[in-house]
C-alpha positions as CSV (number, residue, x, y, z in Angstrom):
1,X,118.1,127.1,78.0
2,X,121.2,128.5,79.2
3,X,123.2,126.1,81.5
4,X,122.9,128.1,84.4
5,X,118.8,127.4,84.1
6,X,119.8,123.5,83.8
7,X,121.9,123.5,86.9
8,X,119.5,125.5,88.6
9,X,116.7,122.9,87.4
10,X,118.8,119.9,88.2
11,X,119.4,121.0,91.9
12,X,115.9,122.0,92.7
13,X,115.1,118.3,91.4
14,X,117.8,116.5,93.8
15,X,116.9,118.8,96.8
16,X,113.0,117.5,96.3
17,X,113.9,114.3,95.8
18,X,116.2,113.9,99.1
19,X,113.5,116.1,101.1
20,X,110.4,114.0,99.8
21,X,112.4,111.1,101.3
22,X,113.2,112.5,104.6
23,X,109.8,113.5,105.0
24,X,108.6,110.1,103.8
25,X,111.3,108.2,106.4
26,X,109.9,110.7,109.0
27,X,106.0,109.8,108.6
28,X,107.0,106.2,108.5
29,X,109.7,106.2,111.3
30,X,107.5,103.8,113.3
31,X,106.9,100.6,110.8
32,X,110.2,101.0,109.5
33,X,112.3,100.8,112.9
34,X,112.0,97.8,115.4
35,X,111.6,99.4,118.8
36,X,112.3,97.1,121.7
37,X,113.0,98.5,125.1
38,X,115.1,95.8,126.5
39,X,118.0,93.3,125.5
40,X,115.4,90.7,126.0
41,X,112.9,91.7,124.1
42,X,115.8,91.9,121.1
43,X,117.0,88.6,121.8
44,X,113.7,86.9,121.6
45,X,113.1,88.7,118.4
46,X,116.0,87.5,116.7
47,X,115.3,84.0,117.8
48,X,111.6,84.5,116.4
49,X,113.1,85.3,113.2
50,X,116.0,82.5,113.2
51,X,113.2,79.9,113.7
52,X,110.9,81.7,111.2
53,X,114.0,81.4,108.6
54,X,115.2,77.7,109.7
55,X,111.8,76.5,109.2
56,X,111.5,78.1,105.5
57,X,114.5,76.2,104.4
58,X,113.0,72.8,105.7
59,X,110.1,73.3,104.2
60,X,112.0,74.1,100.9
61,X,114.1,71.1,100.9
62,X,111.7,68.6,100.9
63,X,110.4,69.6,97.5
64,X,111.9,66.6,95.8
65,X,115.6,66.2,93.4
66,X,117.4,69.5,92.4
67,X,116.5,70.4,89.0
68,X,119.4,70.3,86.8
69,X,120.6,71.7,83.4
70,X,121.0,69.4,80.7
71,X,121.5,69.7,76.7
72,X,120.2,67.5,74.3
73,X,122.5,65.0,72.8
74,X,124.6,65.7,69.7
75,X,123.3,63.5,67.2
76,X,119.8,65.1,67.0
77,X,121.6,68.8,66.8
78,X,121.1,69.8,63.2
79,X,122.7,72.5,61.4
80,X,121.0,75.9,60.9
81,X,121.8,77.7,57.7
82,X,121.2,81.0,57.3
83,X,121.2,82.6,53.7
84,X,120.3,86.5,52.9
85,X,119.5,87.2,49.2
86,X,121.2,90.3,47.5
């Protein structure tokens, strides 16, 4: 392959990709974008999900004491050796 046929290849690629997702964002446009028709309707959905998310983190603190990292002690560390034969 001559490098003109790669480049060629290469851009034929990245224009499919970028059009597959544009087509893609296009068919979905409706469950991806919240569509509210007034500064109400906005604020109450933010406040929905504020609660939603305030109510997640109680319910995740209440799970008992924070695990934490520990090591065992020194004295039952042994020494690994490590010997090749040649």
């Amino acid at each position: 392959m001559e490098v003109l046929d790669i480049v060629l290849i290469n851009i034929i690629c990245y224009m499919g990709g970028i059009m597959t997702g544009i087509g893609v964002c296009f068919k979905y446009k409706k469950h991806l974008l919240i569509k509210t028709s007034s500064q109400e309707q906005l604020s109450q959905l933010v406040n929905t999900i504020n609660t939603e998310i305030g109510n997640q983190h109680l319910s995740n603190t209440n799970m008992g004491p924070p695990i934490i990292a520990s090591a065992p002690p020194s004295s039952i560390l042994k020494e690994v050796v490590i010997r090749t034969t040649e």
